[in-house]
DRENDO-1510 file (C-alpha; in Angstrom, 1 decimal, always signed):
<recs>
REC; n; res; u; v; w
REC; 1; UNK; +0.0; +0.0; +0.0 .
REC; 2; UNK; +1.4; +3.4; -1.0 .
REC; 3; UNK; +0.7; +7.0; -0.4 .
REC; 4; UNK; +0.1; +6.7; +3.9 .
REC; 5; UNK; +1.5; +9.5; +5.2 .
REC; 6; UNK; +2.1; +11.7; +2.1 .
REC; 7; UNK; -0.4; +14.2; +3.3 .
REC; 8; UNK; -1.0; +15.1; +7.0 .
REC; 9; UNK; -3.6; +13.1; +8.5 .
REC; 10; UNK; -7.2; +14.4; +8.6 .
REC; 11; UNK; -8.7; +12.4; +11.1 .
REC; 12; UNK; -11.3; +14.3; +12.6 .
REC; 13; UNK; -12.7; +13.8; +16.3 .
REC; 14; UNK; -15.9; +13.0; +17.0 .
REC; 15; UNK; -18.4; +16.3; +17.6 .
REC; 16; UNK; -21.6; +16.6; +19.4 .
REC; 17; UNK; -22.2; +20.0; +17.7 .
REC; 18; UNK; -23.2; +20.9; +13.7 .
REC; 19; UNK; -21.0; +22.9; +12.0 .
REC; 20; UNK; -22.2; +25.2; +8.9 .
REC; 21; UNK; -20.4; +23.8; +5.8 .
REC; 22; UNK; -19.0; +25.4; +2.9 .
REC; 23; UNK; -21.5; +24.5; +0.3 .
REC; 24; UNK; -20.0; +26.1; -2.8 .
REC; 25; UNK; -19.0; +22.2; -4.4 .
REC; 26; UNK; -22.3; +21.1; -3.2 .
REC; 27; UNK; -24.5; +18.5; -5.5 .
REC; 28; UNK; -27.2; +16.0; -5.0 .
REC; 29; UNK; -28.5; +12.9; -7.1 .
REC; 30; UNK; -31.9; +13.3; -7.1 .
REC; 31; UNK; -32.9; +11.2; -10.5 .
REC; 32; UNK; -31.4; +10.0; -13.8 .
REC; 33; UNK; -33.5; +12.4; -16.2 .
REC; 34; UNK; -35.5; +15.4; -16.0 .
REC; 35; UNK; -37.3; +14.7; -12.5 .
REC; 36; UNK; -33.7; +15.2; -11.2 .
REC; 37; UNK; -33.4; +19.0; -12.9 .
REC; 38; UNK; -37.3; +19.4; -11.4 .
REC; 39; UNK; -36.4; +18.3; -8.1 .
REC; 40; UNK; -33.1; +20.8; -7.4 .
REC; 41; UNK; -35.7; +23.7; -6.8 .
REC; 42; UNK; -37.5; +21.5; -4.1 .
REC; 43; UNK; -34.2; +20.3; -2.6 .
REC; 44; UNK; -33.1; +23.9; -2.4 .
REC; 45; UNK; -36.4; +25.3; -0.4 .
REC; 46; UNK; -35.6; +22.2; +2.2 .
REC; 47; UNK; -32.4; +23.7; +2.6 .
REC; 48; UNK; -33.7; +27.2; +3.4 .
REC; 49; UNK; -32.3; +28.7; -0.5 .
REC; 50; UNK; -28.8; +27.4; +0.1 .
REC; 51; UNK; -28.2; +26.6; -4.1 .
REC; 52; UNK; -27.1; +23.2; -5.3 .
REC; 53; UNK; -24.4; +23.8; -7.7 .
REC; 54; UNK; -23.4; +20.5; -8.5 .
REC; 55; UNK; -26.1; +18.7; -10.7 .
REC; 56; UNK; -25.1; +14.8; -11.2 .
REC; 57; UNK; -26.7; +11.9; -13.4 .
REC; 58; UNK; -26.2; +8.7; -15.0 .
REC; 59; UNK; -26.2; +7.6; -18.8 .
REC; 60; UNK; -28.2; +3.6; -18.9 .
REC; 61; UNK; -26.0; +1.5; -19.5 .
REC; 62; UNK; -27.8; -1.0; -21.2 .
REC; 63; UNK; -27.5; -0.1; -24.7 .
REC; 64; UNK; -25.0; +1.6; -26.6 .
REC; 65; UNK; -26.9; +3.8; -27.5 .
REC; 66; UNK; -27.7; +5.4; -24.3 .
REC; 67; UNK; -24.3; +5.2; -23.6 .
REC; 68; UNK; -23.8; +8.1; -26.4 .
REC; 69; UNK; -26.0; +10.6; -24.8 .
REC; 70; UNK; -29.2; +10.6; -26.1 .
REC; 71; UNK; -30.0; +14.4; -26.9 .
REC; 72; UNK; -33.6; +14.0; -25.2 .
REC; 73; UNK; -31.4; +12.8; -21.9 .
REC; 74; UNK; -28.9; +15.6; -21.7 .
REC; 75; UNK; -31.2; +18.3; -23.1 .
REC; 76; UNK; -32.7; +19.2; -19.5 .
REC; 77; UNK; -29.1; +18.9; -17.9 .
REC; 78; UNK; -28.2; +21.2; -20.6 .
REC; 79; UNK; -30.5; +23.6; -19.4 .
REC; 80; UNK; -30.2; +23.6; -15.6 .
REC; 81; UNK; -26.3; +24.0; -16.6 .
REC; 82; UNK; -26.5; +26.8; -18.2 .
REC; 83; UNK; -29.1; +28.8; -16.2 .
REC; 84; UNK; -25.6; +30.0; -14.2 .
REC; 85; UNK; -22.1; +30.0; -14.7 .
REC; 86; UNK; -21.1; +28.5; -11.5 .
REC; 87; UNK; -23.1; +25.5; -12.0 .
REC; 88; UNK; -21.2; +21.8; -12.6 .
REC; 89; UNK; -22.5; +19.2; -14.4 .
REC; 90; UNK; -21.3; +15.8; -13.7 .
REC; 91; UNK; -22.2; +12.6; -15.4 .
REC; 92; UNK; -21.2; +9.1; -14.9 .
REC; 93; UNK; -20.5; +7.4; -17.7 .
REC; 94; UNK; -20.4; +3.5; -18.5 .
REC; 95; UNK; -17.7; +1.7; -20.2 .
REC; 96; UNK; -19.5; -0.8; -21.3 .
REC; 97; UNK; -23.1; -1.9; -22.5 .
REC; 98; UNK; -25.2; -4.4; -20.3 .
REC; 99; UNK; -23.3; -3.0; -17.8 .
REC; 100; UNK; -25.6; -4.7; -15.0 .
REC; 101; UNK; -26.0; -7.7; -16.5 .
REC; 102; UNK; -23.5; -9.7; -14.0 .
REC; 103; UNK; -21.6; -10.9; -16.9 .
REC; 104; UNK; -18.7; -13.3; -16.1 .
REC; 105; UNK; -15.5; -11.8; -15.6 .
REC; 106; UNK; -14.2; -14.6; -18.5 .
REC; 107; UNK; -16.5; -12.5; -21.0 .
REC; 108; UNK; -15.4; -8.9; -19.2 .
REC; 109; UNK; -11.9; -9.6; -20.1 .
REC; 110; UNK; -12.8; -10.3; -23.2 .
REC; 111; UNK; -14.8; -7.1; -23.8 .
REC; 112; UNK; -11.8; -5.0; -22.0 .
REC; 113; UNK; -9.7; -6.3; -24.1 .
REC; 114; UNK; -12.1; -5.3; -27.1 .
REC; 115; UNK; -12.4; -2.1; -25.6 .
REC; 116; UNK; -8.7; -1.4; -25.0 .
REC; 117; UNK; -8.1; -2.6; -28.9 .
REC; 118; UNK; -10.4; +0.3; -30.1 .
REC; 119; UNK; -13.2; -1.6; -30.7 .
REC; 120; UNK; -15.7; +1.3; -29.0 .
REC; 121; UNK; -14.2; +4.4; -30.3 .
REC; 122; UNK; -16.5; +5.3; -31.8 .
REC; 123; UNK; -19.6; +5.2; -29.1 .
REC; 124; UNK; -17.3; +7.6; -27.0 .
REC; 125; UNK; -16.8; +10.0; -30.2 .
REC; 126; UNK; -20.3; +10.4; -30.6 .
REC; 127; UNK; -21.4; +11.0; -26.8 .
REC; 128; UNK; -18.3; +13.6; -26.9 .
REC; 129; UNK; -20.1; +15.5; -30.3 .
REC; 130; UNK; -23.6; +15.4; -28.3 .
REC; 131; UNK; -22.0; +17.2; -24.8 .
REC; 132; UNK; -20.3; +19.5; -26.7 .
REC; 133; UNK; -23.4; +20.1; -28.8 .
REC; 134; UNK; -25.7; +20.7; -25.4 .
REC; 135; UNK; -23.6; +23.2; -24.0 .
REC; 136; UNK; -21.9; +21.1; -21.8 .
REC; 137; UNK; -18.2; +20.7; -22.7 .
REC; 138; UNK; -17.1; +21.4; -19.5 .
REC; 139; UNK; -18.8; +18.6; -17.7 .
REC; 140; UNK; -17.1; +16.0; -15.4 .
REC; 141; UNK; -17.0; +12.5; -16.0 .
REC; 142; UNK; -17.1; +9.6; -13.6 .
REC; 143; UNK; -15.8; +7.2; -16.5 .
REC; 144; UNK; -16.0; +3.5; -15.0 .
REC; 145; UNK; -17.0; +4.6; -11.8 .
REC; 146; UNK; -16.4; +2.0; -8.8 .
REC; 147; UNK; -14.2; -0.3; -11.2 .
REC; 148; UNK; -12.5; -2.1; -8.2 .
REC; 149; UNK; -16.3; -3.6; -7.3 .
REC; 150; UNK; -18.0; -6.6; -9.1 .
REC; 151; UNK; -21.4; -4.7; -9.6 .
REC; 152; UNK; -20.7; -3.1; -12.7 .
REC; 153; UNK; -19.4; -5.1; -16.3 .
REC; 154; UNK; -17.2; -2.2; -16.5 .
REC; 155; UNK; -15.2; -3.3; -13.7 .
REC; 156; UNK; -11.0; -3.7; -13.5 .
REC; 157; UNK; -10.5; -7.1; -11.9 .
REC; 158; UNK; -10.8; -9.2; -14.8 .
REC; 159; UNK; -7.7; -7.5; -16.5 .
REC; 160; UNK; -6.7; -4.3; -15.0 .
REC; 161; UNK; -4.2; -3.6; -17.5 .
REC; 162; UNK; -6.7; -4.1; -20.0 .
REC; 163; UNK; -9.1; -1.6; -18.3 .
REC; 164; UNK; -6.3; +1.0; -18.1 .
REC; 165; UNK; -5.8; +0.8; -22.0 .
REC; 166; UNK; -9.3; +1.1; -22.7 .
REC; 167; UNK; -10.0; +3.8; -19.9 .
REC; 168; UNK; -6.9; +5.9; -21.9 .
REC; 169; UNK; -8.6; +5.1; -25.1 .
REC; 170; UNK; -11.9; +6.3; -24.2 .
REC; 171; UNK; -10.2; +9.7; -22.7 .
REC; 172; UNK; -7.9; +10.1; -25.9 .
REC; 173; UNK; -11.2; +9.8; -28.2 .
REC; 174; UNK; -12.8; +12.2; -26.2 .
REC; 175; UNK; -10.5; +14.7; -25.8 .
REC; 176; UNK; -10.1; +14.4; -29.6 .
REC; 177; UNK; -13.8; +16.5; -30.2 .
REC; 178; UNK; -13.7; +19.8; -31.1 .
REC; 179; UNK; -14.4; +22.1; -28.2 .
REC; 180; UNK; -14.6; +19.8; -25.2 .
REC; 181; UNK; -13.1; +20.5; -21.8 .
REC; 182; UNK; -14.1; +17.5; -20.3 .
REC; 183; UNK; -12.6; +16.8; -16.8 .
REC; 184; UNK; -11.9; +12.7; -16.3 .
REC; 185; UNK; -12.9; +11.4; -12.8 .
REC; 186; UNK; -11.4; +7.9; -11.6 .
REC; 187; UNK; -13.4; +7.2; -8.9 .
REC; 188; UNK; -13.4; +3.5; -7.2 .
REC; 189; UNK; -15.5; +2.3; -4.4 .
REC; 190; UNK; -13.5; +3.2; -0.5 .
REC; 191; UNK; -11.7; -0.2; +0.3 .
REC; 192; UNK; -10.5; -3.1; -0.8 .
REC; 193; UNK; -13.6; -4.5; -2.5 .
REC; 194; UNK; -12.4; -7.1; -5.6 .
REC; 195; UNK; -9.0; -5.0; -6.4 .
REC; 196; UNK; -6.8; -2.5; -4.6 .
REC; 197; UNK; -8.1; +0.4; -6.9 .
REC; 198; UNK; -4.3; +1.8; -7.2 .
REC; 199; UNK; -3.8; -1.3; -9.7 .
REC; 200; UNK; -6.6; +0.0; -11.8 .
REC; 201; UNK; -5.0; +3.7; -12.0 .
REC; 202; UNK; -4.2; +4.0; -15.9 .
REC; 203; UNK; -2.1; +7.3; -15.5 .
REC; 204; UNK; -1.9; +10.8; -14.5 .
REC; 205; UNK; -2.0; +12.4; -17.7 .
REC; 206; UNK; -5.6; +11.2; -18.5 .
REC; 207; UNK; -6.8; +11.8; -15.3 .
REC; 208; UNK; -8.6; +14.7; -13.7 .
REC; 209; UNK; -9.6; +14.1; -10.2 .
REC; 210; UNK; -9.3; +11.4; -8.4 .
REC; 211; UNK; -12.9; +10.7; -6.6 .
REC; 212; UNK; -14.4; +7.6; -4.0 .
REC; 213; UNK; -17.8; +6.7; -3.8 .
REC; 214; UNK; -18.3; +6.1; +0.0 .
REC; 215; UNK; -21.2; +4.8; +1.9 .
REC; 216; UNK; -21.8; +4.1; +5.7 .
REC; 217; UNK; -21.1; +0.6; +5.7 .
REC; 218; UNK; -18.4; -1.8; +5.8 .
REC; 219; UNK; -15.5; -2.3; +5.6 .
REC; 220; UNK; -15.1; +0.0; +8.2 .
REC; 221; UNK; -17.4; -0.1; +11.4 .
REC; 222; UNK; -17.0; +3.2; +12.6 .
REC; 223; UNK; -15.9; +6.4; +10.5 .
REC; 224; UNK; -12.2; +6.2; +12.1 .
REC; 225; UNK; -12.2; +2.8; +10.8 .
REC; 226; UNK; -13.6; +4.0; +7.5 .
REC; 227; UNK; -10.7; +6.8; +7.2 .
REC; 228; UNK; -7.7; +4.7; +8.5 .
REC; 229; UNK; -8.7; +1.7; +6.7 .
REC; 230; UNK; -6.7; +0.1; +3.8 .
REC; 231; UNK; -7.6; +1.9; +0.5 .
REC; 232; UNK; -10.0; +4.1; +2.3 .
REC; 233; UNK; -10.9; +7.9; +3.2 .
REC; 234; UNK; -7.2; +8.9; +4.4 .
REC; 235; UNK; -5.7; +6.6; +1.5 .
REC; 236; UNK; -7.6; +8.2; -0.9 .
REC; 237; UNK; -6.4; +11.8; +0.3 .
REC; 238; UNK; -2.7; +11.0; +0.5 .
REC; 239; UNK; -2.9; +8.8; -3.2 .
REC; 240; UNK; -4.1; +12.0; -4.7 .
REC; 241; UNK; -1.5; +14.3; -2.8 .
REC; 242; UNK; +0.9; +12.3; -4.5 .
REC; 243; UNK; +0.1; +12.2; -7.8 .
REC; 244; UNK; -1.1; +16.3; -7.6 .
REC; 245; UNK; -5.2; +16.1; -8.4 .
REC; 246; UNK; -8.0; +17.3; -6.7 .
REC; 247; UNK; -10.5; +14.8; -5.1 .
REC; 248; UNK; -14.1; +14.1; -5.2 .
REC; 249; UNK; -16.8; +12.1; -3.4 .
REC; 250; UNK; -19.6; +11.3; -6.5 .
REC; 251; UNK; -21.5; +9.1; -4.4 .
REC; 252; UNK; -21.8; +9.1; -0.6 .
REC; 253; UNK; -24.5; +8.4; +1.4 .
REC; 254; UNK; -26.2; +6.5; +4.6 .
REC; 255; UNK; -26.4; +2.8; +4.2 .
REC; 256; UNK; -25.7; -0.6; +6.5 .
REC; 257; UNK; -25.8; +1.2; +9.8 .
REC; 258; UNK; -29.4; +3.1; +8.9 .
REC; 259; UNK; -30.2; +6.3; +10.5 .
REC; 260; UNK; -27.0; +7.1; +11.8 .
REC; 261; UNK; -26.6; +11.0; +12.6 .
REC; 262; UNK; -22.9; +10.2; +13.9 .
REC; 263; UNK; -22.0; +9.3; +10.4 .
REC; 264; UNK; -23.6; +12.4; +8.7 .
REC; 265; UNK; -21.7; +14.7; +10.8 .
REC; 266; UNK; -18.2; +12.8; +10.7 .
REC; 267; UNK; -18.5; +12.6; +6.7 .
REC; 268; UNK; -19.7; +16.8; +6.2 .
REC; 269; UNK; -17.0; +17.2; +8.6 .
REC; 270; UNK; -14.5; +15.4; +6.1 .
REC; 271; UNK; -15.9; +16.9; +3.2 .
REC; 272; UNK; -15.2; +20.4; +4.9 .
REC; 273; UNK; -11.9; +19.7; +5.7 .
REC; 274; UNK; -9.9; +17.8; +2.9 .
REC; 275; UNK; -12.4; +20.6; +0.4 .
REC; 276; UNK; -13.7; +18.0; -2.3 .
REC; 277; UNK; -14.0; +19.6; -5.6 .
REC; 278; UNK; -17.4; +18.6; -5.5 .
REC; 279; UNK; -19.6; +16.4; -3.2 .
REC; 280; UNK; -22.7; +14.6; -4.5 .
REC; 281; UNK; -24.7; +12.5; -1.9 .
REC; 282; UNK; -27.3; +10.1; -2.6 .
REC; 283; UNK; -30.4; +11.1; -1.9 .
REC; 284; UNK; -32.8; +8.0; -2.7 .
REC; 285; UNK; -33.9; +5.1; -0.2 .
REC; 286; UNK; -32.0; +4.2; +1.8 .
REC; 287; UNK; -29.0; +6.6; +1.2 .
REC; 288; UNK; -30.8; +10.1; +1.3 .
REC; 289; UNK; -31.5; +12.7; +3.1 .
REC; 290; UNK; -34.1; +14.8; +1.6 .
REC; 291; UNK; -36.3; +12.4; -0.4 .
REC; 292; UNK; -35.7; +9.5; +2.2 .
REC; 293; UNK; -37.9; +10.3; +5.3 .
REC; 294; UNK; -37.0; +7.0; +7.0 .
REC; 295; UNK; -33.5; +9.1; +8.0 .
REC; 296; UNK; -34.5; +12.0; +10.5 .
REC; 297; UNK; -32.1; +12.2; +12.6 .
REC; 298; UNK; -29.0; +12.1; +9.8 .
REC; 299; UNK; -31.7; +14.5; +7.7 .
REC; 300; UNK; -31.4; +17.3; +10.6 .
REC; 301; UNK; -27.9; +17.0; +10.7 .
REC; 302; UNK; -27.7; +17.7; +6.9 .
REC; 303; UNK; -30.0; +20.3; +6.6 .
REC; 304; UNK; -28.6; +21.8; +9.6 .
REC; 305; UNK; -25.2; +22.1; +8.1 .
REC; 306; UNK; -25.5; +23.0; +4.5 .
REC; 307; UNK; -29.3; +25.2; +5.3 .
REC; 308; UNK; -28.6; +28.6; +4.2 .
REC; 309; UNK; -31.3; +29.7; +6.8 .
REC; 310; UNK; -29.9; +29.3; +10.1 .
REC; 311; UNK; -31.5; +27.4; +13.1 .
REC; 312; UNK; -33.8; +29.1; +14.8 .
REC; 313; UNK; -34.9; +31.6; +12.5 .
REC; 314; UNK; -38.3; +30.0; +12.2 .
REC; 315; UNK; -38.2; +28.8; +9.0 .
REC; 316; UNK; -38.8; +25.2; +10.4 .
REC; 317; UNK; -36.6; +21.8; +10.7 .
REC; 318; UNK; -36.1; +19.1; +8.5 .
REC; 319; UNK; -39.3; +17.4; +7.0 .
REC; 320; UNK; -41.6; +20.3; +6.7 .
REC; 321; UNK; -40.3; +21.6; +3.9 .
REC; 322; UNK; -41.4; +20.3; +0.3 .
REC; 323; UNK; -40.6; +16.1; +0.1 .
REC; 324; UNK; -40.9; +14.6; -2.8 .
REC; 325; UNK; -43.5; +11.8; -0.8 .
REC; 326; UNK; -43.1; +8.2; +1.0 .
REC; 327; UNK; -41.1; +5.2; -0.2 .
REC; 328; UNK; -42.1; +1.5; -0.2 .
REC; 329; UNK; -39.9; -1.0; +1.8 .
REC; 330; UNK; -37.9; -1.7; -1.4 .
REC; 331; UNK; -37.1; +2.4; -1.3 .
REC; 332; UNK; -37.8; +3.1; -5.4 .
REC; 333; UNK; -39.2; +5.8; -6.0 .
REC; 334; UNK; -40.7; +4.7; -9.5 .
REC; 335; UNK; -38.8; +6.6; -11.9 .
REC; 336; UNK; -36.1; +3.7; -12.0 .
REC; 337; UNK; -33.3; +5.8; -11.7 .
REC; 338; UNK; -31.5; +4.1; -14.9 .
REC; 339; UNK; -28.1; +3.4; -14.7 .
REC; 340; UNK; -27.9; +3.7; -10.9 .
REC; 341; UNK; -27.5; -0.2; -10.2 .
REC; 342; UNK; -27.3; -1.1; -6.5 .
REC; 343; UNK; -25.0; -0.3; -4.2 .
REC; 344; UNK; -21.9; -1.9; -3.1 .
REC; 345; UNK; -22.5; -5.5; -1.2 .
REC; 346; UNK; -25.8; -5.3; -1.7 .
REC; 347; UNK; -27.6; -8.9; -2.7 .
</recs>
């Protein structure tokens, strides 16, 4: 393991109190297509006007040709971007089609390997055209996000140096369009999980920012567990350090542990400190916040610390702003939220 040490420890006591947080890098994933756009307003009121500058979604991986960027799909993203100049858009972008199809890893090597050969190119060219056609050639992409898992057909285990061709393919192609300033996110899951995510790196020069998706759950049964913990929140600071990029958290979220307040106010305390350049929770059953009710307690410690109306003031707590409405047990909230998949361990 490499990189411990590089940059000074963050580890951040435990607090009974909420701190304000800087919300300037501050996003939410709220839904794939346009009810995500429609829901921003919403989350804002629940936060007392505080602005959500960081607008995430997903392409479906099914098909190829979602994995271009179908101009209906990025059309309302297109919009909310350009409404303001200080807005981000970031996108996660699959690698591969039938990318939640738990194909076996036999087969995934073979389509790396496919990949890596230039067998895709062109898929990559044409999503590249259709951002930069939208008006967003300056968005962020989380290309083959959580590649050290096994949810995901884009994953690395199956030939990591085949993924890192074919992830330095993809961001050659792209960079290749006319008028694109794309920004390349490598972003693995924290831990372990099927790879040590280093081995998947394919290379400073084609990457961006170096992001982790991070929920509450294991490995790692407390938050100092989840920092100090092999290939995990401290790691992940110090491997960037080293190799000079920003960081990012895509994905982060409640999970395994439930309505844990503890956790929401260890992880904005992280996110305030090591200064992310963007932060994107998860807010659908059972991750969220906002359009989660199940989560009170973690919901008042979020609102508390991003709310641009301070406590007190009247303008009442979590909850009684505008939800979007109740979940079922299995926490969908109908609009299938393509591309998502489920989260890490979950079976």
């Amino acid at each position: 393991m490499i990189g411990l040490g590089i940059a000074t420890t963050v580890l951040l006591a435990a607090t009974t109190s909420v701190t304000p947080l800087s919300n300037d890098s501050f996003g939410a994933f709220l839904g794939s297509g346009a009810e995500g756009v429609d829901r921003a307003e919403l989350l804002e009121h629940w936060l007392g006007g505080t602005e959500m500058t960081v607008g995430r979604t997903y392409l479906p991986g099914d098909l190829w040709s979602n994995i271009e960027g179908r101009p209906e799909f990025l059309a309302p993203w297109a919009g909310w971007r350009q409404e303001k100049d200080d807005r981000l858009f970031v996108l996660n972008v699959p690698m591969l089609e039938r990318n939640e199809d738990e194909l076996p890893d036999h087969l995934v090597g073979q389509l790396l390997r496919s990949g890596a050969s230039g067998s895709y190119d062109q898929h990559f060219r044409v999503l590249g055209e259709r951002l930069v056609a939208a008006g967003l050639a300056d968005a962020v992409l989380v290309l083959g996000w959580e590649m050290n898992g096994t949810t995901y057909t884009h994953r690395c285990a199956p030939d990591p140096e085949a993924w890192k061709r074919y992830w330095r393919r993809i961001v050659t192609t792209m960079r290749a369009v006319p008028g694109q300033e794309f920004r390349f996110d490598f972003a693995p899951n924290r831990g372990t999980d099927a790879i040590e995510w280093d081995r998947c790196y394919p290379g400073d020069d084609v990457v961006d920012i170096i992001g982790m998706d991070t929920y509450d759950q294991p490995p790692g049964e407390t938050f100092d567990e989840q920092i100090s913990q092999p290939y995990g929140l401290q790691f992940h600071v110090d491997f960037a350090a080293a190799h000079g990029k920003p960081i990012s958290f895509p994905e982060w979220g409640l999970f395994r542990n439930g309505d844990n307040a503890e956790y929401m106010r260890r992880m904005l305390e992280w996110i305030d400190a090591v200064q992310p350049v963007y932060h994107s929770i998860s807010d659908y059953c059972p991750h969220g916040v906002w359009q989660c009710v199940q989560n009170p307690e973690s919901s008042e410690v979020f609102r508390t610390a991003l709310s641009a109306t301070p406590p007190g003031s009247g303008a009442g707590g979590p909850g009684r702003g505008p939800r979007p409405g109740e979940y079922g047990e299995d926490g969908e909230d109908g609009a299938g939220n393509p591309g998502r998949g489920p989260r890490p361990g979950d079976g």
